[in-house]
C-alpha positions in Angstrom: 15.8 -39.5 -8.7 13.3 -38.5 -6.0 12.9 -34.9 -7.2 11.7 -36.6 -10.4 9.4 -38.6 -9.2 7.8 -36.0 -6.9 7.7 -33.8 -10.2 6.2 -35.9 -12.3 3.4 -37.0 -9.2 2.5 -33.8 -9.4 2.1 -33.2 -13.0 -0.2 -36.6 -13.4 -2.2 -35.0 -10.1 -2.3 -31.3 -12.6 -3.4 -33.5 -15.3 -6.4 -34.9 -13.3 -7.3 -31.6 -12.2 -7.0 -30.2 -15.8 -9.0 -33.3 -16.9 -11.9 -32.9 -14.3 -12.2 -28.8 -15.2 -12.2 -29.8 -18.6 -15.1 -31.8 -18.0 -16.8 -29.9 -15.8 -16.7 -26.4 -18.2 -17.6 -29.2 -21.5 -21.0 -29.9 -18.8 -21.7 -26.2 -17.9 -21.7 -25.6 -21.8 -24.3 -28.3 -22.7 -26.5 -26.7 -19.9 -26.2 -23.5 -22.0 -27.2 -24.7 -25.1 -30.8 -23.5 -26.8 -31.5 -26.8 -27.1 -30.6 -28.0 -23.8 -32.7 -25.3 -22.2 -35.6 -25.3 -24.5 -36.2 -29.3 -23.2 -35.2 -28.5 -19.3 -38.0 -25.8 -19.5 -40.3 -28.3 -21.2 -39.4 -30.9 -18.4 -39.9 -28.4 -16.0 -43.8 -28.5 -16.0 -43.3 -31.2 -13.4 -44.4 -30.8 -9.7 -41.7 -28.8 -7.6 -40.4 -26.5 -10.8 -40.9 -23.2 -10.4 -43.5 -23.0 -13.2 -46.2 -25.0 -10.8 -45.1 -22.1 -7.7 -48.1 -19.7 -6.8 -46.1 -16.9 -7.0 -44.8 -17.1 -10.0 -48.1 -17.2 -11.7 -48.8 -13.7 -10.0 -46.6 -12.5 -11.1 -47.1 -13.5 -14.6 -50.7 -12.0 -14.4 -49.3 -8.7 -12.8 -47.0 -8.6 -16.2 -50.2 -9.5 -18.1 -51.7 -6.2 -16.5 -49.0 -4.0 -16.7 -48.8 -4.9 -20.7 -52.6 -4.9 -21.5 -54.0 -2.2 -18.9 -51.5 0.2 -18.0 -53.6 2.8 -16.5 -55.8 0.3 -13.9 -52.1 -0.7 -12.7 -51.4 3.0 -11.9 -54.7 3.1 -10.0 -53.5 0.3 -7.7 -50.4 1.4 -7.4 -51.3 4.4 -5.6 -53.7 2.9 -3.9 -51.3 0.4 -2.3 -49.1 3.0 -1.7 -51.7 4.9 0.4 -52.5 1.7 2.3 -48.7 0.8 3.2 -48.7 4.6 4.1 -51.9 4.2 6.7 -49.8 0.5 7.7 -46.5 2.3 8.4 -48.3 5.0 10.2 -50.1 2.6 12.7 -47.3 0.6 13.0 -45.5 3.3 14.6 -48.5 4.4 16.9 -48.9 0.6 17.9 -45.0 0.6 19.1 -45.5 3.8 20.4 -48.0 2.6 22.5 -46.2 -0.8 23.3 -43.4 1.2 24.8 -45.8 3.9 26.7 -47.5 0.8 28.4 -44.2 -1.0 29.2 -42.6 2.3 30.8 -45.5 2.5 33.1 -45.8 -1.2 34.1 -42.2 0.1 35.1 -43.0 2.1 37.6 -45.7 0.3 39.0 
């Protein structure tokens, strides 16, 4: 009779389990829904969301730019990729001269 009752223990503690997944995949769907996520990003306006971040309104003018004047976006682009060129470049010379100073304080 113990090997029964261990059995069925066990199926009650599956039946939980199955119970609690059930529950949690019923509350991932509602947080799928259109509706659901139409009213979350309504809500969302609120201080802390990622609406409200600094960032992301760059990057919603950048879109704006990119849609309304493609060829000034091409003009910065290469422009910023000169200047991160001329960045990289004295990057480089400054840790080339970090390590030229530290090998002579070495033999000082």
């Amino acid at each position: 009779m113990n090997r029964m009752q261990e059995l069925e223990a066990r199926r009650r503690a599956l039946l939980a389990r199955i119970d609690e997944q059930r529950a949690e995949i019923v509350y991932r769907f509602e947080q799928i829904r259109p509706a659901t996520q139409v009213a979350n990003w309504a809500g969302g306006a609120a201080s802390g969301s990622p609406a409200s971040h600094p960032l992301a309104w760059l990057a919603g003018l950048a879109g704006l730019v990119v849609m309304l004047r493609p060829r000034k976006l091409l003009s910065w682009v290469t422009f910023a990729s000169g200047v991160l060129s001329l960045v990289s470049r004295a990057g480089t010379i400054l840790r080339l001269l970090a390590t030229l100073r530290a090998l002579r304080a070495g033999f000082r």
